[in-house]
Structure formats: structure tokens, C-alpha cells
C-alpha positions in Angstrom: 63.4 209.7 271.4 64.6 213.1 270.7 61.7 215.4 269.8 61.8 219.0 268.8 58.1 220.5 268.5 58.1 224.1 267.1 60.5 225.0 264.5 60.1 227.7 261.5 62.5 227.5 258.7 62.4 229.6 255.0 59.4 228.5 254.0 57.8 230.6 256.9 55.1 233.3 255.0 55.6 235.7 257.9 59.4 235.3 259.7 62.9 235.7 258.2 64.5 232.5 258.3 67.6 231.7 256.9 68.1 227.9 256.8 65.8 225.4 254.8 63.9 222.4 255.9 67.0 220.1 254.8 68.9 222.4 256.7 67.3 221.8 259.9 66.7 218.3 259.3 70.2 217.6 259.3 70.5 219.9 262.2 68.5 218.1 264.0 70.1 214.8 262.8 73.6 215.9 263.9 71.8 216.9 267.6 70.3 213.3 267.9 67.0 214.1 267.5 64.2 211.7 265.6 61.0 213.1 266.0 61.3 217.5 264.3 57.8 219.0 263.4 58.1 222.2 261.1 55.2 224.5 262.0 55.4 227.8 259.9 53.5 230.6 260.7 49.6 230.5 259.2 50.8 228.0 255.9 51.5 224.5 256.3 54.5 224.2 254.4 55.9 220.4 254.9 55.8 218.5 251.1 56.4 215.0 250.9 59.7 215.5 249.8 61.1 217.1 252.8 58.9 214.1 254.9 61.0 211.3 252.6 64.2 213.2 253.4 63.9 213.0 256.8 62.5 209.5 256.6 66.2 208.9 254.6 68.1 210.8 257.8 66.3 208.3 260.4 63.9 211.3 261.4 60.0 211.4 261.8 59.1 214.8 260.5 55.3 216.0 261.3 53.7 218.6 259.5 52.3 221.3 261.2 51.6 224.8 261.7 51.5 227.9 264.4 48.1 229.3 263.1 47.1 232.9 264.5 44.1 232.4 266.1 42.5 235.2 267.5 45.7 237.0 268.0 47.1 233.8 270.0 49.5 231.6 268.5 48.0 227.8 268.4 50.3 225.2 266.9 48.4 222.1 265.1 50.8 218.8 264.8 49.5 216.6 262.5 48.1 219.5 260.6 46.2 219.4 257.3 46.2 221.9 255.1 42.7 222.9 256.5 44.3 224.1 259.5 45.3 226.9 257.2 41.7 228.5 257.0 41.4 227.9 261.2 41.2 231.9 262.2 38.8 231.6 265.6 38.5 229.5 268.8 35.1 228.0 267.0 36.6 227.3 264.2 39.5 225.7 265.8 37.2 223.7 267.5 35.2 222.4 265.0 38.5 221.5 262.8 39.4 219.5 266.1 36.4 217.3 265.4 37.2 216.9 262.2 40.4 215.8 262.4 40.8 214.1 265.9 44.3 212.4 264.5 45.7 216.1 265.5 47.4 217.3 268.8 47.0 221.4 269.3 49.1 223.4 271.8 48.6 227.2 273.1 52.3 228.2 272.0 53.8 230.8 274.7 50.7 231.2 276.2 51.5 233.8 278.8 54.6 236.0 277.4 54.2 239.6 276.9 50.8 239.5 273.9 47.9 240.0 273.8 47.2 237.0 276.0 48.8 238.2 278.4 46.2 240.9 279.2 43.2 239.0 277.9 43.1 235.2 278.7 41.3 233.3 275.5 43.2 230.1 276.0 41.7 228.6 279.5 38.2 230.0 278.3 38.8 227.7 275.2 40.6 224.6 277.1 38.5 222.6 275.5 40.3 223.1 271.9 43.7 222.7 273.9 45.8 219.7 274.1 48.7 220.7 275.6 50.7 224.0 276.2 54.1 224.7 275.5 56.8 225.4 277.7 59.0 228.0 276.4 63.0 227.8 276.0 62.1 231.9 276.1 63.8 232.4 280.2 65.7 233.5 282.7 66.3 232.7 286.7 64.9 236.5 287.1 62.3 236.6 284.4 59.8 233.5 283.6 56.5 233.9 281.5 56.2 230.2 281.8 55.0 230.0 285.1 51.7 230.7 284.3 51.3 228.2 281.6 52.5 225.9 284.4 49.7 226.2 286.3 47.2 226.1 283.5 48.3 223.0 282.1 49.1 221.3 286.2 45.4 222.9 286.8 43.6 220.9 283.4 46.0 218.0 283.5 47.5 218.8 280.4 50.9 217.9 279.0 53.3 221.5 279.4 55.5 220.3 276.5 59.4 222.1 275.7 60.0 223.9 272.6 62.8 225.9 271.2 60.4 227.9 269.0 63.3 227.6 266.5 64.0 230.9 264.7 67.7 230.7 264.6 69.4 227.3 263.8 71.8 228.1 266.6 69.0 228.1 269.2 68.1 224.7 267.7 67.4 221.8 270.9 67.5 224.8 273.7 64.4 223.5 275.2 63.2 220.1 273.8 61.4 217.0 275.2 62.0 213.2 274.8 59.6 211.0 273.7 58.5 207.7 275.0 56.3 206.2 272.2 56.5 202.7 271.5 57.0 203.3 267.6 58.6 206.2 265.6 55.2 206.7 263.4 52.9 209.8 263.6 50.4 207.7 265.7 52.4 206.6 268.6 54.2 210.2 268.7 50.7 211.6 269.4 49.5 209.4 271.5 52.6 209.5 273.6 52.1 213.4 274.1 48.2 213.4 275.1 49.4 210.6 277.4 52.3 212.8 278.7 54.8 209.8 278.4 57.5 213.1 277.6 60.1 214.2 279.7 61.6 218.0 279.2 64.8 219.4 278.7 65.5 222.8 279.8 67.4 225.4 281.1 67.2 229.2 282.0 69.1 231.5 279.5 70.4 234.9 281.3 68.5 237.6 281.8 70.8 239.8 279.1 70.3 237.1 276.4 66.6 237.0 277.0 66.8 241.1 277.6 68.9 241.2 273.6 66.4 238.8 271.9 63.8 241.2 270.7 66.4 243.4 269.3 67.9 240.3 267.2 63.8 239.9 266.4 63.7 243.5 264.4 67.2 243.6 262.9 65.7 240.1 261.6 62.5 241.9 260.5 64.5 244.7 258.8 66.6 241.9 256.9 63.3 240.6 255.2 61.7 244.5 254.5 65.2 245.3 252.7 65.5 241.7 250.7 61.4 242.4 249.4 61.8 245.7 248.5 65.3 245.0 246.5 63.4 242.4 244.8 60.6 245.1 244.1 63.3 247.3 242.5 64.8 244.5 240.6 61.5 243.5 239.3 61.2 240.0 240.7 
């Protein structure tokens, strides 16, 4: 099964997006895939609507979240809407106990952040799950190797995302599934188990080089929409 881990759509607090949750489901239908989480930034944002929609379309859709944590980026599948409050590595750790039914990877671990020049994820492995595998790559450039050897290192899954920003982008790097139901429970299981496969392949370097410029023109987009709605009074 088809499963696309990481995605942000309009309902993202923090990032300009464009395209709805219906939107991407339907994306995501028309790509093959059943299994989509929607992981906003810091809000859980997955109602029971958009959950029955996708149930409609043939697709399992998980609720989750890509919480800041300490200046990292964590994503929580299975999230509840505690996960929301979950700032630190402690308290990440004691929401883990809590709520055991969850599956939490270190997103981009090792890509130009503050990570990058001051590890906190292997220090706190133990909240960690899994780590992601970015579809963020070239043949010259790769911030994923890294991750690569974390993961290989704590026998951990290193699971493919598209970090989905831009519908176009949707399925660049994605993973298949081999659960033995389509239900929340078997999904997880399948990942701690690493019973995935990934999908993925190097963008070029100019693409990778052009991305952070689409990032701010992005960024830009949402400061001129909020302060025309200031003006307007809405």
C-alpha cells in the first residue's frame, strides 16, 4: 500500500499552503496512494470529516503533526491533540508513555538547522521511532546520509517523505506499506516493524539549489494576504 507520511495543506498555522485537505486527498487518490497522514506544523488539524472523506475515496488518513520540539522538527502519527502542548525532548517523552498507540519520527534530521550543528536527536533516541528520509536531494548534495547512519546505527526504520508543501511535489519520495490491514493499527505496526519499502530519487542539484527561493516568495505570499486582511478589517 501506497503511503505518503508528511504532508501540510491550508490548515497549516505556520506555512502557506494553497490546496486543502480534500484537495490532497484526491491528489493522493488520483497517485494511488491509500495510506496519507496530514501533519501540520505545531496544531493537529485532521477533523473527522476530512478522516470520513478519505475513508469515502478508499484512503486511510492518520492525523498527525510536525511539532517544534526544541527547535527540531518531530512528527507524531497517530497524534492526539496533546501532542499539541509537546515543546521539549522530556515532554515528548513522557507523551510517548502516554500514548504508546503513536509512532514519532525526527523529520530532516540532518539538513542545514539547528540540528545540524547541535545533535539532540541521537541524545534523545529513546523518544525516536523512526527517521525520515528526505525527498530534499541531489547526486552532489545529500543531507540524508547522516540520518542513514543514525537510523542503520539504532535499528530504526529511515522512512521516505515528500514533506509535501506544493501539491506538485506530492509522492516525490514516498514508501509502501506492507500491513496486513488498511487500519491505523496495522499501519503502525508495519512501520516500527520496518515491513516498508522506499521510493526515491535524487532531484538536481539546481532544483534543490532554487527551492529555498520558492520557500520565501511563499512566505512573502502569506505576509501580503495577512496584512491585506488587516487593512480590510477581517
Amino acid at each position: 500500500m501506497l503511503a505518503s507520511l508528511h504532508n501540510h495543506t491550508s490548515a497549516d498555522p505556520i506555512d502557506p499552503i494553497q490546496y486543502s485537505d480534500k484537495d490532497l486527498i484526491d491528489h493522493a487518490k488520483k497517485d494511488g496512494f491509500k495510506i496519507l497522514a496530514i501533519t501540520c506544523h505545531n496544531k493537529t488539524t485532521v477533523t473527522k470529516e476530512a478522516i470520513a472523506y478519505a475513508k469515502e475515496q478508499g484512503l486511510l488518513l492518520i492525523p498527525g503533526v510536525e511539532q517544534t520540539i526544541e527547535h527540531r522538527h518531530i512528527v507524531i502519527l497517530n497524534a492526539a491533540q496533546e501532542a499539541d502542548t509537546v515543546k521539549t525532548f522530556k515532554s515528548l517523552r513522557e507523551y510517548k508513555g502516554k500514548h504508546p498507540e503513536c509512532f514519532i519520527f525526527a523529520a530532516h534530521p540532518y539538513f542545514p538547522s539547528p540540528n545540524f550543528f547541535h545533535d539532540k536527536i541521537e541524545p534523545n533516541i529513546d523518544c525516536i521511532d523512526g527517521l525520515e528520509l528526505s525527498w530534499w536531494y541531489s547526486k552532489l548534495i545529500d543531507f540524508n546520509k547522516k540520518g542513514r547512519r543514525i537510523a542503520k546505527k539504532h535499528n530504526l526504520p529511515f522512512i521516505g517523505t515528500s514533506d509535501t508543501h506544493s501539491i506538485h511535489l506530492h509522492g516525490k519520495t514516498y514508501c509502501q506499506i506492507s500491513a496486513t490491514s488498511l487500519t491505523l493499527e496495522a499501519v503502525i505496526e508495519a512501520l516500527r516493524k520496518g515491513n516498508f519499502k522506499n521510493f526515491t530519487k535524487p532531484i538536481s542539484t539546481w532544483q534543490m539549489a532554487m527551492t529555498p527561493l520558492i520557500v520565501l516568495k511563499d512566505k512573502a505570499w502569506l505576509i501580503k494576504q495577512t496584512l491585506l486582511k488587516l487593512f480590510r478589517g477581517h
